[in-house]
ROLUM-711450 format. One record per residue (C-alpha): residue in one letter; x, y, z. Coordinates in steps of 0.25 Angstrom, whole numbers, plus 5000, padded with zeros to 4 digits. Layout:
BEGIN
AXYZ...
***
This chain:
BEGIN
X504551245101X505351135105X504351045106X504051085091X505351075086X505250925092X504150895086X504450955071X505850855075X504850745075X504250775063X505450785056X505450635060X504250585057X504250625043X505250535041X504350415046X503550335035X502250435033X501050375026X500350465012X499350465003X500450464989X499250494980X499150604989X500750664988X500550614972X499350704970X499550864966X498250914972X498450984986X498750894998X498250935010X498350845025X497250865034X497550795049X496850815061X495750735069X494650675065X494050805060X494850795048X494550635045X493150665047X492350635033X491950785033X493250835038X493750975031X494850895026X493850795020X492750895015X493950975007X494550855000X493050834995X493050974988X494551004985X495350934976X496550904986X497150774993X496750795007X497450695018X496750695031X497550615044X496950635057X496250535070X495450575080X495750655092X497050685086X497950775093X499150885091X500150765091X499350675083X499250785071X500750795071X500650635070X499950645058X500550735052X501850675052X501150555046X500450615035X501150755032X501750745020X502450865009X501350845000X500150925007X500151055005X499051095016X499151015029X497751035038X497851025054X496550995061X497051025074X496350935086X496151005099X496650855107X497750865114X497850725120X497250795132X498650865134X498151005142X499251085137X498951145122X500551145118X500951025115X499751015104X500251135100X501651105098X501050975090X500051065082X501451165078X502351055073X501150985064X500851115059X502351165057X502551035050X501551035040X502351175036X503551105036X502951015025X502551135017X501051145018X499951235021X499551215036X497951225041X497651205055X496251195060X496151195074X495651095084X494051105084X493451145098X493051035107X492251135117X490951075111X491250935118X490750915131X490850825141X489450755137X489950735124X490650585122X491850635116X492150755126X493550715133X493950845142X495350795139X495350805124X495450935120X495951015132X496751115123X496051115112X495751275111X497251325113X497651235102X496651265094X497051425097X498551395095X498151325081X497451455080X498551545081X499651475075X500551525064X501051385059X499851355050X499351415037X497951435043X497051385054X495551365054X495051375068X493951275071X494251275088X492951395088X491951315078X490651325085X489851195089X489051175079X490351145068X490451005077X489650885076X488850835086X490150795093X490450925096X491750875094X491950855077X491850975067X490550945058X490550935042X490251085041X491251125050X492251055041X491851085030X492051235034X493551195039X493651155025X493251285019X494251345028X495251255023X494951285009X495051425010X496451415016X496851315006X496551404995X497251495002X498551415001X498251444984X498151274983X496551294978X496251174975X495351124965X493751104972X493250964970X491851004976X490951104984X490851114997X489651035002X489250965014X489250805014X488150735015X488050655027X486750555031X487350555046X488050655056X489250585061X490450585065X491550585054X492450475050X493950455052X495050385047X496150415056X497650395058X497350295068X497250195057X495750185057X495250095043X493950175037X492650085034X492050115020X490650135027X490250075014X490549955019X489649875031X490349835044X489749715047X490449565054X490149435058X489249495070X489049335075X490649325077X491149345089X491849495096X493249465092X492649425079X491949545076X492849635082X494049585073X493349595061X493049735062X494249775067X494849725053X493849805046X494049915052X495649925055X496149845043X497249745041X498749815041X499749725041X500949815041X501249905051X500750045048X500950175059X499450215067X499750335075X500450285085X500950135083X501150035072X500049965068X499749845060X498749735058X497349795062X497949915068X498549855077X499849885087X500149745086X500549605079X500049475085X500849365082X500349225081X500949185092X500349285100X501549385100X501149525101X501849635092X501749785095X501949865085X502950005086X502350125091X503550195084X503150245070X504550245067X504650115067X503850045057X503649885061X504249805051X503049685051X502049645043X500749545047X499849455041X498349465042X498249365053X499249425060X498249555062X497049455065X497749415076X498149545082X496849585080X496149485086X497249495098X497049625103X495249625100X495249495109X496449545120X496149705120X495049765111X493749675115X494049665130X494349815130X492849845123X492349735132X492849785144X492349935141X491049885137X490849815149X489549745152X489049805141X489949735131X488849605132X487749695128X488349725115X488849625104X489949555099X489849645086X489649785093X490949735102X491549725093X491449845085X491749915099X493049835099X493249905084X493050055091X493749995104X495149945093X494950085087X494950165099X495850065109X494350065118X493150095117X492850255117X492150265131X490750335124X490750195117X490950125130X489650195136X488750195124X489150025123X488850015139X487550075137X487049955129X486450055118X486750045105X486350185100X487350235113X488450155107X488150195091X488150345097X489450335103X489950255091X489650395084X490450465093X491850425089X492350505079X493550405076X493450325063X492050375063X491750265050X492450145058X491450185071X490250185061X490550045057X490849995070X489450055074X488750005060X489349865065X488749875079X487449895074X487549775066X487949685078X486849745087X485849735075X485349855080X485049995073X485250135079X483950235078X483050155075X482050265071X483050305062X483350165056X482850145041X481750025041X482449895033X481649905021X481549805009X481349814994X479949754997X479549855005X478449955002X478950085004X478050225006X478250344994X477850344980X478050204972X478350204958X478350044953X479850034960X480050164963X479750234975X479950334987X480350274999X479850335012X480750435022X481150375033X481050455047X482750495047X482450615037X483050755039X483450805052X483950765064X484250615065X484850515074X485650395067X486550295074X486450385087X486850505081X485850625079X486250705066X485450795056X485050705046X484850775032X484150675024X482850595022X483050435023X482350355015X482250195018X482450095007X482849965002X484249954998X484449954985X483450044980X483650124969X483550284972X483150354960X483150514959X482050594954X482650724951X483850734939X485250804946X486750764946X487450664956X488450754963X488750644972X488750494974X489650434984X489850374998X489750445010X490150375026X488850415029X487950455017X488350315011X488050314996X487850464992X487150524980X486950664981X486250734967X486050884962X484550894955X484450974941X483551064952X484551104962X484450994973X485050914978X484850774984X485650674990X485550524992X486350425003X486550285008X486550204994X487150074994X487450104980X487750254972X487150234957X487750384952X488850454952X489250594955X489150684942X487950594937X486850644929X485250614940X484050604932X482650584936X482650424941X484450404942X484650304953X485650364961X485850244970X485250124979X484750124993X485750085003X486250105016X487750155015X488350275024X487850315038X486350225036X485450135046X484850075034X484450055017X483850215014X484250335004X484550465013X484150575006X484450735006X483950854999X484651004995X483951124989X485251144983X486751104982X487151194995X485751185000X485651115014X484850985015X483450985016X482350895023X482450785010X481050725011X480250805004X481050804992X481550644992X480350594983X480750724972X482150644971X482250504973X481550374973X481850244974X481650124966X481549984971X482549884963
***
């Protein structure tokens, strides 16, 4: 208790510290709910982000991976805040590798007590099991979680909260193939869960939209966008670079892309940072400034553009590229300049190369190194850029048997033709089991190769129920037929429709493109019975619904 009493002490003093809001948030009078955690809860199909989708309620979710006991107090002294009225705790089973379960505990109490204090409705969800993970498996680390299942049993029986989901006993097959991450569905039942209690607490809010699942062209890990400062890539948007400059070159531009210019000081978990997220000011004349580790302090300093640049360019030519060179070892002249120096991105994000990187890049395979590229669930969007970039400077393409042909409008294609208009042929990566960019994942659609550009007409009349972007469906029309089905369309480089819009027979819904999680030009396709049916093999229905038309 005294150690809790210390710790509710320090809170009383960090609350007093400049804390950073959303004020459209604290200005709105729908319910306000904070959701903290790991990575689970940034994830894109997180509970959190599955319930803002079909509640009418301003949800703020703060969390970074493998964040601990200590950590969750962290952020919630940062983000917590009178104007929540539910605060959820995904608790995470890493203890720093502490053996002892109590001072995890001790954390867990004062985070929870001082969400109370705040006046809002406390929900824990324990620390999902990690019993799945073996040592085979490239993110097992037998230091990790060593308490994992007495915290998750005190979380359990505590009294503190308003209620507890338990997901410590979920069965294998609610983690992805990780064994390590909760899947779509299991979250999306945590999120029932969460609106049963919620209702409980008599807020009821006002549902936007049903419960579904979401449409996803590829199985992979999630996205997050942490509180280690991370900057998020629109995946709308190409990675590319000057792949004829030189590694300091590339390395720096993609740093700035990815990191952002600051150029005040601004608190990242655990020092002042500035610049490109940097600890550091380089002066012209070489003079190096470390910034506080005291978030008490705030640096009083403000730098110009070129200040950053140099800093930059200091610490990638005196620290970052010898570090990636030096882990890579002889392999580093295998690879080149570009994929260096997207591995000196990872290296900058991670402060070294991830060992399972370092193997899959000394093995001088490019399918090792995109599968373990696929492996870090840390700013999962930033490693597919990073990937997406090393592609480009290899000039190679993972899978080839699942690669779409590079097809041009001059090109005869196979199905019926109608003047312009015509039925393209179904490539082989059509429903089922399918392997893309190393990872194998059920695939629930039929590809269909085209020239970008294309017009895609549907045959059947129905509604648009959705048309938006998705990280890895890209461009995503989805349309309910007059007859009950439904059919969904994905990679367009441009939408043509918009959600509530009327369908007749021969609408175009969009062009053919490559946007989202794709190797190539092509519409993915997908088919449903019904609504709430599951998908179906698509081939034989795709010439009833669409065709496309040449420009």
């Amino acid at each position: 208790m005294i150690l809790l009493k210390n710790l509710l002490n320090e809170i009383d003093f960090f609350q007093n510290l400049t804390q950073q809001f959303d004020t459209s948030v604290a200005n709105s009078s729908k319910l306000n709910i904070l959701a903290i955690g790991d990575n689970e809860v940034q994830s894109n199909y997180s509970f959190a982000k599955q319930l803002k989708r079909h509640l009418d309620v301003n949800i703020t979710t703060a969390g970074y991976r493998n964040v601990n006991a200590n950590a969750v107090l962290k952020i919630l002294n940062r983000r917590l805040d009178s104007k929540f009225q539910i605060v959820i705790i995904m608790v995470s089973g890493n203890n720093d590798g502490d053996q002892s379960p109590n001072n995890a505990i001790q954390q867990l109490a004062a985070s929870f007590t001082l969400a109370k204090k705040y006046g809002a409705r406390v929900i824990a969800i324990t620390n999902p099991t990690k019993e799945y993970l073996t040592p085979k498996n490239k993110l097992y680390r037998s230091d990790m979680y060593p308490t994992g299942k007495q915290i998750a049993t005190w979380v359990n029986s505590q009294n503190i909260t308003d209620e507890t989901i338990d997901t410590y006993n979920l069965s294998k097959s609610s983690f992805n193939r990780d064994n390590l991450t909760l899947t779509a569905r299991a979250h999306k039942n945590i999120m029932g869960q969460v609106k049963t209690i919620i209702n409980m607490f008599n807020f009821k809010p006002k549902e936007i939209a049903p419960i579904e699942d979401k449409e996803t062209d590829t199985d992979t890990l999630p996205d997050t966008s942490t509180e280690l400062g991370l900057t998020t890539i629109d995946p709308k948007v190409t990675i590319s670079g000057n792949f004829s400059g030189d590694l300091l070159g590339q390395a720096t531009e993609l740093l700035k892309k990815f990191e952002g210019l600051r150029l005040e000081p601004y608190w990242d978990v655990n020092n002042w940072r500035i610049g490109y997220g940097s600890s550091t000011i380089t002066k012209a004349d070489g003079t190096i400034l470390k910034l506080s580790n005291n978030r008490a302090s705030k640096p009083n300093i403000t730098i110009t553009g070129e200040d950053a640049d140099r800093d930059l360019k200091r610490r990638l030519s005196n620290e970052f590229i010898p570090k990636v060179l030096k882990q890579l070892g002889a392999s580093a002249d295998y690879w080149t300049d570009g994929t260096k120096a997207a591995l000196t991105s990872i290296c900058y994000n991670y402060g070294s190369l991830p060992q399972v990187i370092v193997n899959a890049a000394q093995s001088k395979d490019i399918n090792n190194l995109s599968a373990a590229i696929n492996t870090l669930s840390s700013g999962k969007k930033r490693r597919l850029k990073e990937l997406s970039y090393i592609l480009q400077a290899e000039n190679l393409k993972l899978n080839k048997d699942n690669i779409l042909p590079n097809i041009d409008n001059n090109t005869k294609i196979g199905g019926e033709t109608k003047g312009n208009q015509y039925f393209p042929t179904a490539s082989r990566r059509g429903f089922g089991m399918q392997t893309l960019r190393g990872v194998t994942a059920m695939h629930y659609g039929q590809d269909y190769p085209a020239p970008a550009g294309l017009k895609v007409l549907v045959l059947k009349p129905g509604k648009c129920i959705k048309s938006t972007f998705e990280s890895g469906a890209g461009n995503i029309v989805k349309i309910k037929h007059d007859d009950g089905t439904v059919t969904t369309y994905m990679h367009f480089s441009e939408l043509l429709v918009n959600k509530g819009d009327r369908i007749e027979s021969g609408t175009v819904i969009g062009l053919i493109g490559s946007t989202g999680h794709s190797t190539g030009p092509h519409l993915h396709f997908e088919y449903r019975a019904t609504e709430d049916s599951d998908r179906e093999n698509p081939k034989a229905f795709g010439p009833k619904y669409f065709i496309l038309q040449r420009t």
